[in-house]
N, C-alpha and C positions, 0 to 999 in steps of 0.2 A: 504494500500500500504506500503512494507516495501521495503525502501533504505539504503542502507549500502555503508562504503567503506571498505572489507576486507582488513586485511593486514596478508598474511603467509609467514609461517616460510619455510627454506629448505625441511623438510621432512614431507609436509602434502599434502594432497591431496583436491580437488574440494568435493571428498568425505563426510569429515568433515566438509567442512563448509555448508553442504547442512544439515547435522546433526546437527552442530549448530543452522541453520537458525529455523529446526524443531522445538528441543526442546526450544525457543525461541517462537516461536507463538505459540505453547501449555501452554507458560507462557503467554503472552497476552489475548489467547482466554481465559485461565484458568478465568484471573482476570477480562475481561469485562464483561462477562457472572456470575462470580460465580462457577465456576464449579472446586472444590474440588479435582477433579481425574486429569483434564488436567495439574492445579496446581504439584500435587503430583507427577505428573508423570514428571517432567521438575526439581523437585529439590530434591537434593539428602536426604539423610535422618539425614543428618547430618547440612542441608544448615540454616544458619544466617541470619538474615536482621539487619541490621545497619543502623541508621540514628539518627539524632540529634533533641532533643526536649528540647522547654525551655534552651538553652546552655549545654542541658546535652544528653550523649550517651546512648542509648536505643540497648538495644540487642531483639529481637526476635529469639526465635528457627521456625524449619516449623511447626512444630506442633500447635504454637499460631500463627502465622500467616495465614497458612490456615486454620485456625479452624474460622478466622474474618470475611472468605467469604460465602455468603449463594448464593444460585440459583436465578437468576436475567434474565429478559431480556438484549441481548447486549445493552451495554451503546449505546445512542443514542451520534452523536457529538461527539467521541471519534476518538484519531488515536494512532497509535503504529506503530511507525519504529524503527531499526536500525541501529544506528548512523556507528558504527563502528565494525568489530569483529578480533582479533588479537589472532592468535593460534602461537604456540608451540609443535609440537610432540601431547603429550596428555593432555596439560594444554592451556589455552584459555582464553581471557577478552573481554568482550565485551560491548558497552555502548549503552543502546536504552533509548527510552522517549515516553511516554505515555500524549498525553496530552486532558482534559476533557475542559468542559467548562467552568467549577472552577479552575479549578487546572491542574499543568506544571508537570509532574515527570521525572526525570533524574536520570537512574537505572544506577550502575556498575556493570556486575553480574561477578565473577569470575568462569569459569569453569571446568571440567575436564572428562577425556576420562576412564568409568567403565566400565569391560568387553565388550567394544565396542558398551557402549553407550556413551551418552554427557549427564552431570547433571551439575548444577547450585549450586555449593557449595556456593555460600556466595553470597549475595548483599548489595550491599552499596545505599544509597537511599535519593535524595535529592527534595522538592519540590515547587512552590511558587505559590500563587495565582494568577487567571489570572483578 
């Protein structure tokens, strides 16, 4: 089940956020499952992961990132919603959480509108034991 509260800008439509909503749970299903392509296809090729380790900043490109997940049964006990999604024209943030039975995650993903798609340029990524 994914809940959200949007918040849009003057010149956006119900359109894009149904696009965001999309490549958003291509990002979910990508990562409960394993699945490499739904991943790739949700973040741009350019896209970052940021989070903090040991007190110290950890950069990821996509490439070592989704190169981490292998093909998997869907995580059993697992949820994904979104928390929030905030557009602009053709720039976008949005904030979901993923959380297991180990572990709480709290993504930022910042986005943006390519030839009239929606990709997942950067995420910031925080998480803690449950």
């Amino acid at each position: 089940m994914i809940s959200f509260h949007p918040v849009i800008g003057q010149n956006d439509t119900s359109a894009d956020l149904i696009m965001i909503q999309g490549t958003i749970q291509n990002y979910f299903d990508g990562w409960m499952t394993g699945d490499t392509t739904l991943l790739s296809k949700a973040m741009h090729a350019t896209c970052n992961l940021k989070f903090v380790r040991d007190g110290k900043l950890v950069r990821v490109d996509k490439k070592g990132y989704v190169g981490n997940f292998k093909p998997r049964p869907r995580l059993p006990d697992t949820e994904a919603r979104i928390i929030s999604i905030d557009i602009t024209r053709n720039a976008a943030s949005a904030k979901v959480e993923i959380v297991t039975p180990k572990r709480h995650f709290t993504d930022y993903f910042n986005l943006l509108k390519e030839a009239g798609e929606w990709y997942i340029t950067d995420k910031v990524s925080t998480n803690i034991s449950r």
